[in-house]
C-alpha positions as YAML, in Angstrom:
chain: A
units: angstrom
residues:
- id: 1
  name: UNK
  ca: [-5.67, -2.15, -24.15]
- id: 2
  name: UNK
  ca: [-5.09, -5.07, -26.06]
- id: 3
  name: UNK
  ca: [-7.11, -7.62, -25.67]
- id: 4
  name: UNK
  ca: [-4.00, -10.39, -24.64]
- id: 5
  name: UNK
  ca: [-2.81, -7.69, -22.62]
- id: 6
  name: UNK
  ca: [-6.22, -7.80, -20.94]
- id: 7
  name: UNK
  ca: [-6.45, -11.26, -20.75]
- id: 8
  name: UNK
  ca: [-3.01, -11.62, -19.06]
- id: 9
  name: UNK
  ca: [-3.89, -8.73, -16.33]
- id: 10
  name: UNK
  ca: [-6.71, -10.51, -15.65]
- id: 11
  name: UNK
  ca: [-5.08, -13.80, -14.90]
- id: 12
  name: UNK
  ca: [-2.42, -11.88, -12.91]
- id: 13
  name: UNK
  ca: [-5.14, -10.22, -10.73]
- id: 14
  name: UNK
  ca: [-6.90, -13.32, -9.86]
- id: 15
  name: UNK
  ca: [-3.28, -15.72, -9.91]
- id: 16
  name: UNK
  ca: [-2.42, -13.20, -7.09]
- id: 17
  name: UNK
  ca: [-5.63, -12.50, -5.40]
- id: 18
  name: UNK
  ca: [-5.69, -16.36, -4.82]
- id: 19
  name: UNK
  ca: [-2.23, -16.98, -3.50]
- id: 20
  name: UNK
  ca: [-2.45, -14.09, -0.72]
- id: 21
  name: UNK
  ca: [-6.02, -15.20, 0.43]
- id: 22
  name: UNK
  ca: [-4.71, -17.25, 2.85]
- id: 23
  name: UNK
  ca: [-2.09, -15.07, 3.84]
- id: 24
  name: UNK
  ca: [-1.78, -11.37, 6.07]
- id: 25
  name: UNK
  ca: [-1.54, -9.74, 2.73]
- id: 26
  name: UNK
  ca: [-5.06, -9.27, 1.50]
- id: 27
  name: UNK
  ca: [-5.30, -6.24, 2.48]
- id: 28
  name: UNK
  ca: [-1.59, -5.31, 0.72]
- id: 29
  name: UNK
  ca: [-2.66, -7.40, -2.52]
- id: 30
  name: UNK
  ca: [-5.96, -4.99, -3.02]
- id: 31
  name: UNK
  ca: [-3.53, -1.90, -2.72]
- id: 32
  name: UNK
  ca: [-1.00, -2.93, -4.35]
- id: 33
  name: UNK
  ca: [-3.14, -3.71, -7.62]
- id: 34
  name: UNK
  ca: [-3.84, -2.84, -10.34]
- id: 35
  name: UNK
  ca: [0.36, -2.57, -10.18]
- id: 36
  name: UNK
  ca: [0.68, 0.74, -12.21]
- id: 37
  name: UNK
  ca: [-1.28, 3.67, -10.32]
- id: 38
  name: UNK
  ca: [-2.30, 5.88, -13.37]
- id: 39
  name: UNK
  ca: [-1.27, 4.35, -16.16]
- id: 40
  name: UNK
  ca: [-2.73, 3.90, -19.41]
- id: 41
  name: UNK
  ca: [-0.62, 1.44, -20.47]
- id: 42
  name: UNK
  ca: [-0.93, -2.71, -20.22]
- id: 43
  name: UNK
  ca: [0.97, -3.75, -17.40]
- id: 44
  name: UNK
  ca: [1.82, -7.22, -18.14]
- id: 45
  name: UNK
  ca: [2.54, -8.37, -21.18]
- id: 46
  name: UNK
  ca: [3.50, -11.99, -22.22]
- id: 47
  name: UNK
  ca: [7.01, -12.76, -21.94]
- id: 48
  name: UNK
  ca: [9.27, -13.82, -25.04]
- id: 49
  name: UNK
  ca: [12.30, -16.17, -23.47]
- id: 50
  name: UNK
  ca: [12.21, -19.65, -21.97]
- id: 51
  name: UNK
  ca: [13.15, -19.07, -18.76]
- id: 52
  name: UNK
  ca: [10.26, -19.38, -16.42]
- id: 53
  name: UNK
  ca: [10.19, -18.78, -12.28]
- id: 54
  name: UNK
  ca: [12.55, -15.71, -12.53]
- id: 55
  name: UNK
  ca: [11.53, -12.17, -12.13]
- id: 56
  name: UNK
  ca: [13.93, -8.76, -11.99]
- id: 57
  name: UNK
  ca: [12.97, -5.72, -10.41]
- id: 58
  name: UNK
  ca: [14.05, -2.38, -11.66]
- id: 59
  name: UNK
  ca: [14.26, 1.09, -9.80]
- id: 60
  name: UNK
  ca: [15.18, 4.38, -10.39]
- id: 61
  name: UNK
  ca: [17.19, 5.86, -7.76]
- id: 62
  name: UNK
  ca: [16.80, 9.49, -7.05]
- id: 63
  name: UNK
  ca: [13.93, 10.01, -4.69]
- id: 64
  name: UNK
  ca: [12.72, 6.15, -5.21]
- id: 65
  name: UNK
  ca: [15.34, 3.92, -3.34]
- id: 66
  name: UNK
  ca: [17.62, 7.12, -2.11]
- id: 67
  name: UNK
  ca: [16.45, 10.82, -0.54]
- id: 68
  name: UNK
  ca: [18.74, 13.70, -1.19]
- id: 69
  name: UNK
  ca: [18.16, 16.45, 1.46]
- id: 70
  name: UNK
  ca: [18.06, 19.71, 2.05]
- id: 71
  name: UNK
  ca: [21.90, 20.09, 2.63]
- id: 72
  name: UNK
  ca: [22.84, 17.49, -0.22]
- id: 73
  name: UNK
  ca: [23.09, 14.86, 2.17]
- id: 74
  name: UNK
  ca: [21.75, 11.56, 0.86]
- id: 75
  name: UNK
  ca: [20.42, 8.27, 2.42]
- id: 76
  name: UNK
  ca: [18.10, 5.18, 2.16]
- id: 77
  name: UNK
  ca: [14.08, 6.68, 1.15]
- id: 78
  name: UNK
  ca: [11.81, 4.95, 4.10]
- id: 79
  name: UNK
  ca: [11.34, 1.89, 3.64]
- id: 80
  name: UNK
  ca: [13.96, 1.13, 0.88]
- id: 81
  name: UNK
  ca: [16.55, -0.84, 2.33]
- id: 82
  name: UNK
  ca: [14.15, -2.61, 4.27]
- id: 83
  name: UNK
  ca: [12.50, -3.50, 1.16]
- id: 84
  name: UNK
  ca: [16.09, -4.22, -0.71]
- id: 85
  name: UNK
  ca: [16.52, -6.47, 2.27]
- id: 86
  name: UNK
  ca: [13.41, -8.41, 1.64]
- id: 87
  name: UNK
  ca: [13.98, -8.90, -1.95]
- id: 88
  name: UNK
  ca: [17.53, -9.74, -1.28]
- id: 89
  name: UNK
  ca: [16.22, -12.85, 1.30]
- id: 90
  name: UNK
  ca: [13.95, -13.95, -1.71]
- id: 91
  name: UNK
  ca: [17.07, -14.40, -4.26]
- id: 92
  name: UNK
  ca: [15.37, -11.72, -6.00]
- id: 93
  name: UNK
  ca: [17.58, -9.89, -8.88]
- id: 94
  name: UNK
  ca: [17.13, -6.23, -8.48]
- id: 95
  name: UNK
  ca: [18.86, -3.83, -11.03]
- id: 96
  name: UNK
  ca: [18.24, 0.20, -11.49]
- id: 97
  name: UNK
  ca: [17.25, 2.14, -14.39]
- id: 98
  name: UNK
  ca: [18.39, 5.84, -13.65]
- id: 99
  name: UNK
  ca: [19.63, 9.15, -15.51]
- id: 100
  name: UNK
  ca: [23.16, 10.51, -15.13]
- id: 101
  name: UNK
  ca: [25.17, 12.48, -17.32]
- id: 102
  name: UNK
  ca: [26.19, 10.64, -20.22]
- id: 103
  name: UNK
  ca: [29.68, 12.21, -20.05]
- id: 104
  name: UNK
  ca: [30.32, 10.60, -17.30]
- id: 105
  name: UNK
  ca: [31.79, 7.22, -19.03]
- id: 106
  name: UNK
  ca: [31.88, 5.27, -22.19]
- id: 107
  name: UNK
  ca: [29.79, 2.18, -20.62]
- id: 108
  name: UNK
  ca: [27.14, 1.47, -18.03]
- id: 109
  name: UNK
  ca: [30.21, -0.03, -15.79]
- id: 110
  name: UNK
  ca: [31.59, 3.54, -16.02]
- id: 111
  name: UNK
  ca: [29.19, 5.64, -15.90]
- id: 112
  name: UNK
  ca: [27.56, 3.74, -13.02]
- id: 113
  name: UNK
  ca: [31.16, 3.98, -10.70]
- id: 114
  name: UNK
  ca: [31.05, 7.56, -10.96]
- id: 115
  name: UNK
  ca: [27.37, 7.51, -9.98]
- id: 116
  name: UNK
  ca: [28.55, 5.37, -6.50]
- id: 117
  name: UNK
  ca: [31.50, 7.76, -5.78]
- id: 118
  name: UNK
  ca: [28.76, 10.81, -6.02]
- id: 119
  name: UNK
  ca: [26.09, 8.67, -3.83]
- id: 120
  name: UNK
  ca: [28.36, 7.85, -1.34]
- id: 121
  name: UNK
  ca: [30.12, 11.30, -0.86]
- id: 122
  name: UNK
  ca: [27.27, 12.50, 0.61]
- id: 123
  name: UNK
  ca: [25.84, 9.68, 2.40]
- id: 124
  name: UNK
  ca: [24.61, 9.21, 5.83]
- id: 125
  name: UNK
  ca: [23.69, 6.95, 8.00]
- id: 126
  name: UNK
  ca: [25.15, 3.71, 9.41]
- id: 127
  name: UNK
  ca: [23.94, 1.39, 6.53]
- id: 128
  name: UNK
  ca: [25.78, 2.46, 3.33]
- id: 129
  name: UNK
  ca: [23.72, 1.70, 0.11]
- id: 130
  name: UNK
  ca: [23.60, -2.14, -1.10]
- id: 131
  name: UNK
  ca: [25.41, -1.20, -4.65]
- id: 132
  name: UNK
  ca: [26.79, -5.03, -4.35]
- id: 133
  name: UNK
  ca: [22.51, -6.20, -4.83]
- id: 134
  name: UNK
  ca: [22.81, -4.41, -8.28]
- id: 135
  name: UNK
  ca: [25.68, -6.30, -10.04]
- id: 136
  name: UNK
  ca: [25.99, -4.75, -13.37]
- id: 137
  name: UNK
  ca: [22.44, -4.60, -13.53]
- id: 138
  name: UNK
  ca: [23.13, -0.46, -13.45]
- id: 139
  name: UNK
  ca: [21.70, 1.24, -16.89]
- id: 140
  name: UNK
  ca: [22.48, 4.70, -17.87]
- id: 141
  name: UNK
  ca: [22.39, 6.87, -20.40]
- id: 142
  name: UNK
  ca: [25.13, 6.17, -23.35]
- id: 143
  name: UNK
  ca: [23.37, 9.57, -24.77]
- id: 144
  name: UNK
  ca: [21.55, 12.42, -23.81]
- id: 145
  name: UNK
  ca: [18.75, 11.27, -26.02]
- id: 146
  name: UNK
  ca: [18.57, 8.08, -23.75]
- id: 147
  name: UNK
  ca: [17.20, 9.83, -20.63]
- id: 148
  name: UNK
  ca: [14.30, 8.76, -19.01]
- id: 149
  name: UNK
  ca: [11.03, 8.80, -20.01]
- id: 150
  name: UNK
  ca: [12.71, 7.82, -23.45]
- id: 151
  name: UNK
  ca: [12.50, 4.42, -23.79]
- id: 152
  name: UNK
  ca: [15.80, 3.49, -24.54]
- id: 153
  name: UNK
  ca: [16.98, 2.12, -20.94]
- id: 154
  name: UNK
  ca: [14.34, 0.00, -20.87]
- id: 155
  name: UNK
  ca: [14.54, -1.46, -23.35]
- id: 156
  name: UNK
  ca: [18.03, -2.50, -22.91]
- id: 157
  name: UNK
  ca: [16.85, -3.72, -19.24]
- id: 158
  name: UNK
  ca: [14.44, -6.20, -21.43]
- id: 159
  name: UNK
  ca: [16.28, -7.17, -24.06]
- id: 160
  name: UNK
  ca: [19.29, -8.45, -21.20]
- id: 161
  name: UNK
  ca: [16.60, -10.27, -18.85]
- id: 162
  name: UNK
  ca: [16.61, -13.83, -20.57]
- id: 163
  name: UNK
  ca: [12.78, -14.60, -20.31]
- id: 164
  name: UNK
  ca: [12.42, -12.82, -16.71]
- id: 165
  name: UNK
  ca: [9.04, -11.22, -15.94]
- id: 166
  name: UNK
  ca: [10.18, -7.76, -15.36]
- id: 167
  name: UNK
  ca: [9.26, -4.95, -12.48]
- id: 168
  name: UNK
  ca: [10.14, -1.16, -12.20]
- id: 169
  name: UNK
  ca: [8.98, 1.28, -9.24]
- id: 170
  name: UNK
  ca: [10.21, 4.88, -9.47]
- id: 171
  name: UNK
  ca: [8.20, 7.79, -7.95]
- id: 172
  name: UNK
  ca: [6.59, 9.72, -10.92]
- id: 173
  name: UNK
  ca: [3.73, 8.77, -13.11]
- id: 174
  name: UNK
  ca: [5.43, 9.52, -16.44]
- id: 175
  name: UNK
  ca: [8.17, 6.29, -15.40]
- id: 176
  name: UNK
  ca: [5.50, 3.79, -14.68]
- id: 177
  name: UNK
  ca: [3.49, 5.09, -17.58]
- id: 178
  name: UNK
  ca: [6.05, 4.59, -19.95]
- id: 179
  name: UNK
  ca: [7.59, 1.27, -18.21]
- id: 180
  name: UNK
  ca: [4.36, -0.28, -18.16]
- id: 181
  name: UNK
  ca: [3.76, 0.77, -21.88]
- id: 182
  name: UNK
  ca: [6.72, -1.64, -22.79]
- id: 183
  name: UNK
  ca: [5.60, -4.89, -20.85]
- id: 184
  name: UNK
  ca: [6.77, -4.01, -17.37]
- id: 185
  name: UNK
  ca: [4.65, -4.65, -14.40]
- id: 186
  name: UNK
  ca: [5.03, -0.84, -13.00]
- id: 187
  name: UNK
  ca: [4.81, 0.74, -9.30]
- id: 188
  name: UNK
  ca: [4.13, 4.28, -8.06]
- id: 189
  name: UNK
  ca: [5.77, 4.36, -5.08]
- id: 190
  name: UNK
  ca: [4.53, 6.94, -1.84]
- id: 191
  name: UNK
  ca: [1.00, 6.67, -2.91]
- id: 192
  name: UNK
  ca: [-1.55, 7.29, -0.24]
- id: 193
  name: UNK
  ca: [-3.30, 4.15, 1.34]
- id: 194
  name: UNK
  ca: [-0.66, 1.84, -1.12]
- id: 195
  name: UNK
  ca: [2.30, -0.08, 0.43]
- id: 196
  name: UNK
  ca: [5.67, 2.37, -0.26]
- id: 197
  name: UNK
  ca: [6.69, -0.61, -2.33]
- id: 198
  name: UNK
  ca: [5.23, -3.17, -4.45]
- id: 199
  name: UNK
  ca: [5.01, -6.33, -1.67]
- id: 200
  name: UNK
  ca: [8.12, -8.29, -1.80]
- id: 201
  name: UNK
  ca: [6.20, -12.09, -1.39]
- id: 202
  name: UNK
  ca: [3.81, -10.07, -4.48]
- id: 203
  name: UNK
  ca: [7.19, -9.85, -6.51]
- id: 204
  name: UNK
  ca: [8.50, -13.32, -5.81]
- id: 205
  name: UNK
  ca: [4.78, -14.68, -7.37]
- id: 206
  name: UNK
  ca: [5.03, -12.67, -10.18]
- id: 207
  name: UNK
  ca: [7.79, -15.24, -11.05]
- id: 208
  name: UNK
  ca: [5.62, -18.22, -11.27]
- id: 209
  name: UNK
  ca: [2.45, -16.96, -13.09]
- id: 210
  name: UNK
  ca: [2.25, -17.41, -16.20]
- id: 211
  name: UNK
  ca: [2.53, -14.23, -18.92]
...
């Protein structure tokens, strides 16, 4: 690791272990952290823009934020739109980072209304999905060589955030690995004895500390 990398995960760790101290989270803060379970890669790393107090969070989708079933059906993973929810109260920005089939559009806009007409086909539940949190914060591939774990989507997500301290949570290793290899604060999600997602109030401080 390098050694500002180091430095900054430091300051994170204590930065955060000081502001939940004095709240019900102590125990969530010491789970939730170090923020990439399994990764080898630095996961904060000092932020290029201006803009300061803002923070995005990126998911995938498939079996992160949304279950498919044994029948196809599909609906909110536990926890998820409670945790959308929470984010949402917090004026946090929340975008997704997920593979489709590059064929199905030209642009992200494109490709990312086919992807809601095939979510919502085969959804369930009383609560449809909250595409309206995601804006046009929805990145897919433009090519085949663009799917995840290649860094490509990513790296677009970065290059658009204007400063922001950056967050992804997805469900396998490999994505955290590689989004914490490029500066992202990563999340396992459904890890034994961890919260199923990084602690909104955790996310909202991530804003304010410095890179």
């Amino acid at each position: 690791m390098r050694r500002t990398a180091s430095r900054g995960l430091v300051r994170l760790s204590l930065a955060l272990g000081a502001a939940v101290a004095s709240t019900a989270l102590v125990t969530t803060a010491s789970a939730a952290l170090p923020v990439t379970a399994g990764s080898t890669g630095p996961p904060v790393a000092p932020r290029t823009g201006t803009e300061r107090g803002c923070v995005v969070v990126y998911f995938d989708l498939g079996e992160t934020l949304v279950h498919t079933a044994d029948d196809d059906t599909t609906g909110y993973r536990q926890d998820a739109a409670a945790h959308l929810a929470a984010l949402r109260k917090r004026h946090i920005k929340v975008g997704l980072i997920t593979n489709v089939p590059s064929s199905w559009g030209t642009t992200d806009a494109a490709r990312a209304a086919v992807l809601k007409k095939e979510v919502d086909s085969t959804w369930t539940g009383s609560t449809p999905f909250a595409w309206d949190d995601f804006g046009d914060r929805i990145l897919t591939p433009r090519t085949e060589a663009e799917r995840k774990p290649a860094p490509a989507l990513w790296e677009r997500a970065r290059h658009a955030s204007g400063g922001c301290r950056l967050v992804y949570q997805a469900e396998t290793a490999e994505e955290t690995d590689t989004a914490a290899s490029l500066g992202y604060v990563a999340y396992r999600i459904g890890q034994p004895a961890r919260p199923a997602f990084l602690p909104a109030p955790l996310i909202e401080l991530l804003a304010h500390l410095p890179g």
